[in-house]
C-alpha positions as CSV (number, residue, x, y, z in Angstrom):
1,X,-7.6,-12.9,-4.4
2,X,-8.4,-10.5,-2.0
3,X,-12.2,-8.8,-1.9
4,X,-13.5,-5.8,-0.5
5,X,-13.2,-5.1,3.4
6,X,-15.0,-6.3,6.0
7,X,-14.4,-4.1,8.7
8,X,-17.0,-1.7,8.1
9,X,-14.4,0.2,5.3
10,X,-13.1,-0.2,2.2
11,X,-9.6,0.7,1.4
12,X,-9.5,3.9,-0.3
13,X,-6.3,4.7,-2.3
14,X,-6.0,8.2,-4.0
15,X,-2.8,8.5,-6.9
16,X,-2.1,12.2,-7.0
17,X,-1.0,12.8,-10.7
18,X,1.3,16.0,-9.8
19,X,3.6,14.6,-6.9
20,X,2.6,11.2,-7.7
21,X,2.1,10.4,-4.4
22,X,-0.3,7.4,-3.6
23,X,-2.8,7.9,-0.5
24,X,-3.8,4.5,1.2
25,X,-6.2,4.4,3.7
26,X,-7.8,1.1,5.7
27,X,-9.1,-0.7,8.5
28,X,-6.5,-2.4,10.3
29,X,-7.8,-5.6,9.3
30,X,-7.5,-4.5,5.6
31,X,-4.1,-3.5,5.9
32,X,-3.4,-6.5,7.4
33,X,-4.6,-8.7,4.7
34,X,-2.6,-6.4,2.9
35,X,0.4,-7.2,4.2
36,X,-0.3,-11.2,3.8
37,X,-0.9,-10.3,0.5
38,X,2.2,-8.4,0.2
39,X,4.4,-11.0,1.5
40,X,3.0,-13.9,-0.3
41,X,3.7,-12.1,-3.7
42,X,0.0,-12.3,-4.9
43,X,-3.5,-10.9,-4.8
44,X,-6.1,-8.2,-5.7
45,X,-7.6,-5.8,-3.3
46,X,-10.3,-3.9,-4.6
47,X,-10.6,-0.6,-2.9
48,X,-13.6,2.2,-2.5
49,X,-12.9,4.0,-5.6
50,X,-14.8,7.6,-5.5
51,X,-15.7,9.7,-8.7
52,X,-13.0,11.9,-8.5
53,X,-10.0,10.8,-11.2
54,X,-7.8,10.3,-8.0
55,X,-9.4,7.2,-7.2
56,X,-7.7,3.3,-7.8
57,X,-9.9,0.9,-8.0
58,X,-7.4,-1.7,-6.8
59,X,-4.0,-3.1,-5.4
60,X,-2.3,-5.5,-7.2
61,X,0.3,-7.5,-5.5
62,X,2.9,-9.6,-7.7
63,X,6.1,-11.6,-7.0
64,X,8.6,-10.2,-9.1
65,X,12.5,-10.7,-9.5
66,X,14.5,-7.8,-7.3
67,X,16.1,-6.6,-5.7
68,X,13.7,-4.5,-3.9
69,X,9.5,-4.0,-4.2
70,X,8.7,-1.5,-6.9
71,X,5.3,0.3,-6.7
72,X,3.7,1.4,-10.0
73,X,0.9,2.5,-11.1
74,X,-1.4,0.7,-14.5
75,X,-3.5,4.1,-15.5
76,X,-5.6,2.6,-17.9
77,X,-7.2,-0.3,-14.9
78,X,-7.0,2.5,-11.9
79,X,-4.8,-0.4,-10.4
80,X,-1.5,0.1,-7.9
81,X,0.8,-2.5,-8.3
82,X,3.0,-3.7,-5.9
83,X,5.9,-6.4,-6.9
84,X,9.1,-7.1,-5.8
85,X,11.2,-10.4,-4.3
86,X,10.2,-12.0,-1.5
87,X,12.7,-10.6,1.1
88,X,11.7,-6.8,0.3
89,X,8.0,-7.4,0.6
90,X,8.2,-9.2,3.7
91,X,10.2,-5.8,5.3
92,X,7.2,-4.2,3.4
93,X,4.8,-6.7,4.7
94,X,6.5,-5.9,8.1
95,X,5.7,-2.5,7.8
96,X,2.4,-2.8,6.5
97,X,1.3,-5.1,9.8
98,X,3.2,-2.6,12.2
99,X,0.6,0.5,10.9
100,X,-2.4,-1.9,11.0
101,X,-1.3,-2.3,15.1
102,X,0.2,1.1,15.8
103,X,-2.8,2.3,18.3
104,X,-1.5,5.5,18.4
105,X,-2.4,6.9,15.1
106,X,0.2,8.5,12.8
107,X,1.2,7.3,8.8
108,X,3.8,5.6,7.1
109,X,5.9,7.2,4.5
110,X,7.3,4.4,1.8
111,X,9.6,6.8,-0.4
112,X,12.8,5.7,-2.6
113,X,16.6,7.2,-1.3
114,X,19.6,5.7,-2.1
115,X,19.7,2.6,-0.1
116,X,16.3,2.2,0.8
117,X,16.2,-1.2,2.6
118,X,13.7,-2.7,0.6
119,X,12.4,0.1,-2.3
120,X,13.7,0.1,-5.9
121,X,14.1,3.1,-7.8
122,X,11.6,4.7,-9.4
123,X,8.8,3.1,-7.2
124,X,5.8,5.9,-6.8
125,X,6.0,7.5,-3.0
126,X,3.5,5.4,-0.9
127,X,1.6,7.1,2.3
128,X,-0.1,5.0,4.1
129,X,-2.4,6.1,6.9
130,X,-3.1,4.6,10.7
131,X,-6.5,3.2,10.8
132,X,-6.5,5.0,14.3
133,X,-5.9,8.5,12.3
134,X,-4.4,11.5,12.6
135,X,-0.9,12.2,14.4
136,X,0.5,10.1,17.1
137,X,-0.8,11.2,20.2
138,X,2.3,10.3,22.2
C-alpha cells in the first residue's frame, strides 16, 4: 500500500465524465512511487480528493493478464485503476519516472491508437502533469 504524499502534496487526480479524460497531478516523489507501484503490479495511492464530483479518491494498481495496461475507472469508490502484465507497466512505470525527472516542465499524454506500445483498448485517456508545471521551457 501506498499512503498519502510526503512531499508537501497530495496527488490530485480529476476524471472528467464528458471526454473521460483523467487529470493526475504530483510531486515528483509521488509519481515516483507511482511508478514503483505501477511496475510491481500492486498498491493504493490515496489522492487529495476535492468536493467537486471530478475528484478520485485513489489509484489502484493491479497485476493483471495482457497484453497491455488498461486504465479504468470504479465510479462507485472514486478509484482509478491501473492493471495490466508486467512488461506494459514497466514501459508505463518508465514513463511515469521520466515525468517525475523531466525538470523542464511539460505533461504526458497516455492515450490508446492502434499499436500503442503498451495501452489496451478501451483504457480511459491519462494526462499526467510535470511536477515542475506548465509547458517545457526549452
Amino acid at each position: 500500500m501506498i499512503g498519502r504524499g510526503t512531499g508537501g502534496m497530495s496527488p490530485r487526480v480529476l476524471h472528467d465524465p464528458v471526454s473521460g479524460e483523467v487529470d493526475l497531478s504530483a510531486s515528483a516523489a509521488e509519481l515516483h512511487r507511482l511508478a514503483r507501484a505501477v511496475a510491481e503490479g500492486e498498491g493504493l495511492l490515496w489522492t487529495t480528493a476535492g468536493p467537486d464530483s471530478e475528484s478520485l479518491a485513489g489509484v489502484e494498481i493491479s497485476d493483471a493478464s495482457g497484453p497491455g495496461v488498461r486504465i479504468g475507472l470504479d465510479p462507485a469508490r472514486r478509484v482509478l485503476l491501473i492493471g495490466g502484465d508486467g512488461d506494459a507497466r514497466a514501459l508505463l512505470a518508465a514513463n511515469l519516472h521520466d515525468m517525475a525527472d523531466a525538470e523542464d516542465g511539460g505533461h504526458l499524454h497516455v492515450d490508446h491508437f492502434p499499436d500503442h506500445p503498451y495501452l489496451a483498448e478501451g483504457s480511459l485517456p491519462l494526462v499526467v502533469n510535470s511536477p515542475h508545471g506548465g509547458m517545457p521551457r526549452r
